[in-house]
N, C-alpha and C positions, 0 to 999 in steps of 0.2 A: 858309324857316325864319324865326321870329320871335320876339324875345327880349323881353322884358316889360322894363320898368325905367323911368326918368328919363333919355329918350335929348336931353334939351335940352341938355345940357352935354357938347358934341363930345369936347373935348380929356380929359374923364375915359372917354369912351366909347372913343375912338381909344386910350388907353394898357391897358383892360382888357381890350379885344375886338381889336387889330389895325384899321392902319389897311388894312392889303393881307390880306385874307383870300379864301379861295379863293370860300367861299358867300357873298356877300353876306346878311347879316342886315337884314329888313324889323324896325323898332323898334316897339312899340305902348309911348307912350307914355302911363302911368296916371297922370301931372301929379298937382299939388297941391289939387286939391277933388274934391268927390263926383262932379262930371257928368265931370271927365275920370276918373273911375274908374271910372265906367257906358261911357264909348264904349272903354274901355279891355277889357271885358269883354265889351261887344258884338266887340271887336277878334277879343278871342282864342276867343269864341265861334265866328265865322265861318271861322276859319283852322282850328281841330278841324272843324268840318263841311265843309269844302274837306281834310281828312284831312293836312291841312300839321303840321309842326312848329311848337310852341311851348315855348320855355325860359322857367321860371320858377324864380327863385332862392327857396329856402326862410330866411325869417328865423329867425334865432333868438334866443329873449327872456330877457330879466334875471328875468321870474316868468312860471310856469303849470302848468298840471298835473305831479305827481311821476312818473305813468308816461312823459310826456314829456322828463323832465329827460335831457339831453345827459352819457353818465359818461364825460367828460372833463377833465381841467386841476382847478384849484380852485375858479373860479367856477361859479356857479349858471347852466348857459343850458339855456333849452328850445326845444323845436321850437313853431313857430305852426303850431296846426292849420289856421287858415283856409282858406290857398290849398287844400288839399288838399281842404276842403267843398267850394269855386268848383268844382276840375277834376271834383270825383263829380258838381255838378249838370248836367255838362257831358257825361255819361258817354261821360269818355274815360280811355286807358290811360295811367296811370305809368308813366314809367322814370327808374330814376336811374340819373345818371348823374356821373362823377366824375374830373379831372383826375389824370394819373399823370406822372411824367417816366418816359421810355427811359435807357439809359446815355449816349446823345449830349445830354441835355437838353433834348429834344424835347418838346412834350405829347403826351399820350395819351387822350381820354378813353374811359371805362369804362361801357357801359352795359348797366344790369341788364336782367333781363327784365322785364315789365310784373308789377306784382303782382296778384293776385286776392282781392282784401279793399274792401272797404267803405270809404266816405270815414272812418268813426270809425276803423278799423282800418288805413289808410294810414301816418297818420302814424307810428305806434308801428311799422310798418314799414320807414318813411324811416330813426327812428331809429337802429333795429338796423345799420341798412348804413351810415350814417353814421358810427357812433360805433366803427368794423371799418374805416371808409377814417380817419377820424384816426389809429386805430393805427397805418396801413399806408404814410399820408403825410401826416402832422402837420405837413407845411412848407405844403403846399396851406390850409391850415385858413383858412378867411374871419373868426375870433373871437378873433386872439391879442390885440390890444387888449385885449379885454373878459376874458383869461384874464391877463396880464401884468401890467394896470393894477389898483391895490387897487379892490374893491370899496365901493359908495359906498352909507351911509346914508341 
């Protein structure tokens, strides 16, 4: 399995991901300029056609299109299409997927089936299931900063 991100700084990686987890996660690290965001791509290119797992976190932005806009909280956030173009060029299957707790506190996660839509029609897919797991567990939500904090001119 391989999880996309900024895997140079251990100690934020070790308190989000577990330092003892059962799967070990291979990191492809998409660093701070453009070539490590090419080999980062080449990364995740080669592991979908090795038929491997790749996790990639979907951003969400202060402005973008209104069919994308997130109906949740007060502030304005939307989904970023981008990643969602990468994985169509990639053509490979979505799933999302999404932490739950059990009544012990445990995690859960939740994963959808693959959708059957188009990289244009992905995201406004992500959406819909997104904005159904905030209802469902708004403590998990990765955006309360940017939903708690006032919005800034």
């Amino acid at each position: 399995m391989h999880r996309t991100g900024d895997a140079r700084n251990l100690s934020r990686r070790n308190s989000r991901w577990g330092k003892h987890i059962q799967v070990p996660w291979r990191y492809i690290n998409y660093g701070p300029d453009f070539w490590d965001h090419m080999r980062a791509l080449q990364a995740v290119r080669d592991a979908i056609q090795r038929n491997e797992i790749v996790h990639v976190s979907i951003k969400l932005l202060s402005e973008g299109k209104s069919d994308l806009k997130v109906g949740f909280g007060t502030q304005k956030l939307f989904i970023d299409p981008k990643m969602f173009r990468v994985i169509g060029n990639f053509d490979a299957p979505i799933l999302a997927c999404f932490p739950f707790a059990d009544t012990k506190g445990n995690l859960i996660i939740k994963l959808h089936p693959p959708e059957e839509s188009t990289a244009d029609q992905a995201p406004q897919n992500f959406k819909v299931l997104y904005e159904r797991y905030l209802c469902d567990a708004p403590q998990f939500a990765r955006m309360w900063n940017r939903i708690l904090l006032p919005a800034q001119d």
